[in-house]
C-alpha positions in Angstrom: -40.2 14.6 28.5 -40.2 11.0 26.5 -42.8 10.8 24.0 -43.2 6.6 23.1 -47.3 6.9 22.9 -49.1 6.4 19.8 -48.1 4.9 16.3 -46.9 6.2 13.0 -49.4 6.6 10.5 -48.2 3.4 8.7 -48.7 1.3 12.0 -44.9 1.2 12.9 -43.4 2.0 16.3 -43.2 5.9 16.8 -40.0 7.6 17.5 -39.3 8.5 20.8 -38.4 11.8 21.6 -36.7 13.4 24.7 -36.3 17.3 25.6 -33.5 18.5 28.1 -32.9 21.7 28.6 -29.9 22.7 31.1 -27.9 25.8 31.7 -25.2 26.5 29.8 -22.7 26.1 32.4 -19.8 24.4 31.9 -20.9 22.3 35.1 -24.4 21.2 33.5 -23.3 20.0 30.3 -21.9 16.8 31.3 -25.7 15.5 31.5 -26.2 16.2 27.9 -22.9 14.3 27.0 -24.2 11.3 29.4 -28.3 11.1 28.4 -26.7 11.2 24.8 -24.6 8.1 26.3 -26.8 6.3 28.2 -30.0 6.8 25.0 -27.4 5.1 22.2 -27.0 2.1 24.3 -30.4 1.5 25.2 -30.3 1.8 20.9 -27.9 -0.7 20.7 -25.0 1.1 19.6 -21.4 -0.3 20.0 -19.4 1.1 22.5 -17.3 3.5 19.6 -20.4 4.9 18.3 -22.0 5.5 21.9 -18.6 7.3 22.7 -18.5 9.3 19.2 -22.0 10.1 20.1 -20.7 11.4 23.4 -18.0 13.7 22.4 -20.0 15.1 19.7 -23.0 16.2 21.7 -20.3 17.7 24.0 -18.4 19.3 21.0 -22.2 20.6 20.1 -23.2 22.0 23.5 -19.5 23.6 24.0 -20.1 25.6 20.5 -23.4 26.6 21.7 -22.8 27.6 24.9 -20.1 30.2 23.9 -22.4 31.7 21.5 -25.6 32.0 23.9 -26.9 34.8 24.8 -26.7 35.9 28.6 -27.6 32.8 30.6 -29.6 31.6 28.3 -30.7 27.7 28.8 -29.2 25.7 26.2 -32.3 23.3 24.6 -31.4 19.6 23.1 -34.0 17.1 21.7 -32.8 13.6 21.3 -35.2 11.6 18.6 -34.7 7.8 18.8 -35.7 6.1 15.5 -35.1 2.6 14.4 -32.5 3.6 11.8 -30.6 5.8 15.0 -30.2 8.9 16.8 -31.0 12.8 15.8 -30.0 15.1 18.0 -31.0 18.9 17.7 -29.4 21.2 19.9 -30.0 25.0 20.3 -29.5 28.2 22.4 -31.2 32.0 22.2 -28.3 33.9 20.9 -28.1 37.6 20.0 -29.9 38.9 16.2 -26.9 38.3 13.5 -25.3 34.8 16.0 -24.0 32.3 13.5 -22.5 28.6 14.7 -18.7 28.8 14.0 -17.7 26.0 11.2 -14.2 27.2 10.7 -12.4 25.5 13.6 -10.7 22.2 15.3 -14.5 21.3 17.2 -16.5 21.6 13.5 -14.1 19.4 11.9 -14.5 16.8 15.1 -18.4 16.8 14.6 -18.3 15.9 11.3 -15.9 12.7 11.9 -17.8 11.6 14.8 -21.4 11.6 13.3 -23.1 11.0 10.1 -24.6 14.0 9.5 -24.2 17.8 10.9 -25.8 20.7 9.8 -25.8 23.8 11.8 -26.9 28.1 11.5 -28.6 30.5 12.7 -32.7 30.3 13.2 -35.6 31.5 15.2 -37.3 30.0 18.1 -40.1 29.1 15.4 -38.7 26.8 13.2 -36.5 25.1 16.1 -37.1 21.7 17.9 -39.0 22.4 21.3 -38.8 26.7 20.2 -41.5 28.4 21.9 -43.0 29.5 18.2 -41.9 33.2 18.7 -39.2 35.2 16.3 -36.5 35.3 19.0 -33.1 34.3 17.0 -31.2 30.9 18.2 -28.4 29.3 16.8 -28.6 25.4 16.3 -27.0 22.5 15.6 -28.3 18.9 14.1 -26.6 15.8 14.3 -27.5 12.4 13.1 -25.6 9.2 13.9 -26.9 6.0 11.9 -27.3 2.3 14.2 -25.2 -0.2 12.1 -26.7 -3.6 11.9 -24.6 -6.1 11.6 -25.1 -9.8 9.7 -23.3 -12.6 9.9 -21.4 -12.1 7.1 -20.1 -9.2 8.9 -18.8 -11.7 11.6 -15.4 -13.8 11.9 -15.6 -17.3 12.0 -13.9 -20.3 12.8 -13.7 -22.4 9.2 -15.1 -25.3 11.8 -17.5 -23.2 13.9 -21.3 -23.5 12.5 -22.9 -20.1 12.3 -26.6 -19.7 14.1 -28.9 -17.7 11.9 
């Protein structure tokens, strides 16, 4: 579901918002990887942050898929903003489930994005979470849209630069 209607309360564009929510078989989450693709270059990403953006939503879903409980759907909501991309990522897991952040994958994340923050929660505080007190596991990852200026350009000493 995209959610584009409205405006913010100080009359700017509203972020748009996007739920998918797959099984967590290896087989399905190659959709996540490419919505969380194909939604940074509608942003206007380069092509190294679009593909950083890539691996760690597949790092994410990986993680979360070996923690899930049963066959348990696996829930992401991608926010679009102007400044870029949140993505919040979560699966029902069993009471006690906490994300692992001792490994290879956690270290990846955290390289790839600009922010990370993952743990355990409950289906009411969760993006998209049906309200109840059934525990999850999530993980929250924010990749910031560079704008670039001319002075971040090279140019030809006898090239004249459009502004």
């Amino acid at each position: 579901m995209v959610d584009t209607t409205g405006a913010a309360p100080t009359g700017e564009r509203r972020a748009e918002r996007l739920e998918l929510r797959v099984p967590t078989s290896p087989t399905q989450l190659p959709a996540v990887r490419a919505m969380a693709g194909d939604l940074a270059m509608r942003m206007d990403f380069d092509l190294d942050a679009v593909e950083d953006l890539r691996l760690a939503v597949d790092e994410a879903c990986a993680t979360l898929a070996a923690i899930a409980e049963g066959d348990s759907p696996l829930t992401v909501v991608f926010e679009a903003f102007r400044e870029g991309l949140r993505i919040d990522a979560w699966v029902p897991t069993a009471p006690g489930v906490d994300v692992p952040r001792d490994g290879f994958g956690w270290a990846v994340l955290h390289t790839l994005v600009d922010t990370v923050d993952a743990g355990p929660s409950d289906q009411s505080a969760v993006a998209a979470g049906n309200g109840d007190a059934t525990p999850a596991a999530r993980i929250s990852l924010v990749k910031k849209l560079r704008r670039y200026s001319t002075s971040d350009v090279l140019v030809d000493a006898d090239v004249p630069v459009m502004q």
